[in-house]
C-alpha positions as CSV (number, residue, x, y, z in Angstrom):
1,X,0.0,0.0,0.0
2,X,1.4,3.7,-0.5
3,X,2.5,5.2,2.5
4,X,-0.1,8.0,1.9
5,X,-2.9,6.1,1.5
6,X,-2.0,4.1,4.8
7,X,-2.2,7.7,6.8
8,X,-5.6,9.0,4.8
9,X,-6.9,4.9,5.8
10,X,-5.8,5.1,9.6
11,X,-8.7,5.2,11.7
12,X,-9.6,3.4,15.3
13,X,-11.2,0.3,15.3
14,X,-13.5,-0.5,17.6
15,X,-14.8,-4.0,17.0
16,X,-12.7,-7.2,16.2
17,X,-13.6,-10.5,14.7
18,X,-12.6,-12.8,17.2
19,X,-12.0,-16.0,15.3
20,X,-9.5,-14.3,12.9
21,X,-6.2,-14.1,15.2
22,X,-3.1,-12.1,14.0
23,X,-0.8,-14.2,12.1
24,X,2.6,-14.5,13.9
25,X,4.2,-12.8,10.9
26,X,2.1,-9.6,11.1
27,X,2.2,-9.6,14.9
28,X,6.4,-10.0,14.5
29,X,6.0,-6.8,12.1
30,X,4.1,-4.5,14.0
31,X,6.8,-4.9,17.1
32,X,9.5,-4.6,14.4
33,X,8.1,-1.4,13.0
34,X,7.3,0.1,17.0
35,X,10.9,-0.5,17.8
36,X,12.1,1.5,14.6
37,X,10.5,4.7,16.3
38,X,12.7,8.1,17.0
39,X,13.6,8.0,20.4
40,X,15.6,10.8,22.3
41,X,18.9,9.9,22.7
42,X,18.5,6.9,20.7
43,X,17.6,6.0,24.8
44,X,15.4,3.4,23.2
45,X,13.7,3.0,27.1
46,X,10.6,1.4,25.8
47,X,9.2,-2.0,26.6
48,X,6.3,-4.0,25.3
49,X,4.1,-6.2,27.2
50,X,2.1,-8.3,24.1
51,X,-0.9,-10.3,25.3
52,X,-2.7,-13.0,22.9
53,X,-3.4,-15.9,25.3
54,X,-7.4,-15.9,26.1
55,X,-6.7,-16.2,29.4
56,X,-4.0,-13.6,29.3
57,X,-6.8,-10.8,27.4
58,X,-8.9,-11.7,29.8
59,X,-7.1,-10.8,32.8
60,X,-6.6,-7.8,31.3
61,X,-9.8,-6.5,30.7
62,X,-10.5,-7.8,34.3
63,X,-8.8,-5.7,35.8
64,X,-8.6,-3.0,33.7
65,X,-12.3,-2.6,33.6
66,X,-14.8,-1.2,36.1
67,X,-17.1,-3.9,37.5
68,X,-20.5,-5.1,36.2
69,X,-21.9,-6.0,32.8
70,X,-19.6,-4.1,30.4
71,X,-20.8,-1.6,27.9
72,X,-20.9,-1.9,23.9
73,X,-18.1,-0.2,23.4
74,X,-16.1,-2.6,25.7
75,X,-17.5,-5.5,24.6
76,X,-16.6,-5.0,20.9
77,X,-12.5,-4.3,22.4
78,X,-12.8,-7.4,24.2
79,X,-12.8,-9.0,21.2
80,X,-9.6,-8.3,19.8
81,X,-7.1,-10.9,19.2
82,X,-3.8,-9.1,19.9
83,X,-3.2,-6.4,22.7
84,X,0.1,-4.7,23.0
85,X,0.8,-2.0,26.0
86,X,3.7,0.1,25.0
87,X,5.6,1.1,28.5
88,X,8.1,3.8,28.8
89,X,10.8,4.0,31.5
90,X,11.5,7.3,32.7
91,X,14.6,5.9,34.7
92,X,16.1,4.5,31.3
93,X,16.0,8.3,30.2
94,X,17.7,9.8,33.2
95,X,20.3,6.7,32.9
96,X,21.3,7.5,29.0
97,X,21.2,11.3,29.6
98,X,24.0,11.1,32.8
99,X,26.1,9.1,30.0
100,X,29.5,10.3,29.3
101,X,28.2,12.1,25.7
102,X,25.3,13.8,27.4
103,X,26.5,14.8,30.9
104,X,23.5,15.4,32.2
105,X,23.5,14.2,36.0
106,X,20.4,16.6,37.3
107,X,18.1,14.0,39.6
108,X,16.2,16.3,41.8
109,X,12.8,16.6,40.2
110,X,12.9,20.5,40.1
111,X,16.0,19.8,37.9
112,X,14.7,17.2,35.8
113,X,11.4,19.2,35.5
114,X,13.7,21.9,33.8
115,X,15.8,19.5,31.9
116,X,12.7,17.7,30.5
117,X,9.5,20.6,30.0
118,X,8.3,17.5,28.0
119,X,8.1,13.8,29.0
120,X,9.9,12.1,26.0
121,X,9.8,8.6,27.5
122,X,6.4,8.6,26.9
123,X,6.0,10.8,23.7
124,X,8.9,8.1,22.3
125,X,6.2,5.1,23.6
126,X,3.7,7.0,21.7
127,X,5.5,7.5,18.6
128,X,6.4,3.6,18.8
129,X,2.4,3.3,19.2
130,X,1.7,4.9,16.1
131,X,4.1,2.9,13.6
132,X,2.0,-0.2,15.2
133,X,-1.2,1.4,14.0
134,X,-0.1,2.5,10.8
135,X,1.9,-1.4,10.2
136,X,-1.8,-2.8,11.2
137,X,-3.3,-0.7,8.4
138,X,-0.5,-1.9,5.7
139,X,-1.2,-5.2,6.7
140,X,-5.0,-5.0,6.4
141,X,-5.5,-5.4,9.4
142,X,-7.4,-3.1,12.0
143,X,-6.1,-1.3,14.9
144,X,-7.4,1.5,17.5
145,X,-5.1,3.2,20.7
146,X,-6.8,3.7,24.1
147,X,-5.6,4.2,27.6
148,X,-5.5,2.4,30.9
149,X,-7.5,4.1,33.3
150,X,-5.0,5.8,36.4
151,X,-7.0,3.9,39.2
152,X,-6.2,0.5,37.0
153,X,-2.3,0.8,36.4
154,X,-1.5,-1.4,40.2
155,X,-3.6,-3.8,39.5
156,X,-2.4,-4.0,36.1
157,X,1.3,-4.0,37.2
158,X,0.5,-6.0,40.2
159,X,-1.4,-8.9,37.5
160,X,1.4,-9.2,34.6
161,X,4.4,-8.5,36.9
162,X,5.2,-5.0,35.4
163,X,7.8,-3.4,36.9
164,X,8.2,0.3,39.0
165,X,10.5,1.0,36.3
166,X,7.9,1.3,33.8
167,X,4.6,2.8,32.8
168,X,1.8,2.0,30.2
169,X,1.1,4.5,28.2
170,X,-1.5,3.1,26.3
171,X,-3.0,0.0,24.9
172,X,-2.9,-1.1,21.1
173,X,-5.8,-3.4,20.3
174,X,-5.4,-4.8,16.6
175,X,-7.3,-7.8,14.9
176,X,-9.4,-8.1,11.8
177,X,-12.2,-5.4,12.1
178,X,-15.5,-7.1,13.1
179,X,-19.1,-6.4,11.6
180,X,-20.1,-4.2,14.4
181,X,-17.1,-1.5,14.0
182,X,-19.0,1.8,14.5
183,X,-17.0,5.4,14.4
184,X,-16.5,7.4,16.7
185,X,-19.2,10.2,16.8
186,X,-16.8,12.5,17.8
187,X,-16.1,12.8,13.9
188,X,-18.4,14.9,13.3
189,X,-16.5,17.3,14.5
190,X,-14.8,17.6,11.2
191,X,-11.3,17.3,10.9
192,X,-9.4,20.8,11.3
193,X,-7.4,21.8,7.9
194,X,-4.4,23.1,7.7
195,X,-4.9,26.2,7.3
196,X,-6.6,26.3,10.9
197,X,-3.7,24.4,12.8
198,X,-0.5,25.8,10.7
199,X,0.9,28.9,11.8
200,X,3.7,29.8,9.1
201,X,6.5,32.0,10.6
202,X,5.1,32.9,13.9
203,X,1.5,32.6,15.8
């Protein structure tokens, strides 16, 4: 596919047919292409935790979900075949920084604050997130990017043995699309041009 059709075709999937799994090729791809992502530093301080194991989606959802019947919405992501959290180490940033061609040794929050106005550990796991969605597309496949809810990350860590070290930032569902894929009404919003969001030579 041309890479420019792959970005106009990108769009979160919401529904997954669950007896189509993700052929071992694809799935080795799309970690491929996430690890290919810019990262500062070339720190490279992401990690991926893939589950496809029933048992292993389903402990996810568990205890990543609130309790009760779950909605349509959740329902349909439940169904996906292949869910990858990207996780980004903060530490592994403040490690590869204090190295001999950086220099930087600042720990004291304030400092670091200062040093880092933007968290790159986790805009680097993002950027990795996005090469997954836009493989899943090439592929044929569908894909969609949603978070973890705050309350949920312990007993996420605490289920799949995540470490201190590392945070999700996300989760990357991808499968076949189902027959119940519905868009997001928030498209009717529109999609701003560019001539709304560009501003050429100063604000």
């Amino acid at each position: 596919m041309e890479f420019a059709d792959v970005v106009r075709r990108r769009r979160m999937v919401r529904d997954y047919d669950p007896d189509r799994p993700v052929p071992a090729e694809v799935r080795e791809r799309l970690l491929e292409h996430a690890i290919r992502a810019p990262s500062a530093g070339f720190t490279q301080g992401w990690a991926f935790l893939v589950l496809e194991d029933p048992a292993d989606r389903e402990l996810f959802w568990s205890v990543t979900s609130p309790g009760g019947a779950p909605d349509g919405w959740l329902t349909r992501m439940r169904r996906a075949p292949l869910l990858v959290l990207p996780l980004s180490s903060k530490a592994a940033y403040l490690e590869r920084y204090a190295e001999p061609d950086k220099g930087w040794t600042e720990r004291d929050p304030a400092g670091v604050a200062a040093r880092w106005p933007v968290p790159y550990w986790d805009v680097d796991a993002g950027m990795a997130a996005l090469l997954m969605l836009l493989t899943a597309v090439d592929e044929g496949l569908g894909a969609a990017f949603s978070g973890v809810p705050g309350e949920r990350v312990d007993a996420l860590r605490a289920a799949f043995g995540v470490p201190d070290t590392h945070r999700p930032v996300g989760l990357v569902t991808v499968g076949y699309p189902g027959a119940d894929d519905r868009r997001s009404p928030s498209l009717r919003r529109g999609r701003r041009g560019v001539d709304e969001v560009v501003h050429r030579g100063r604000w």
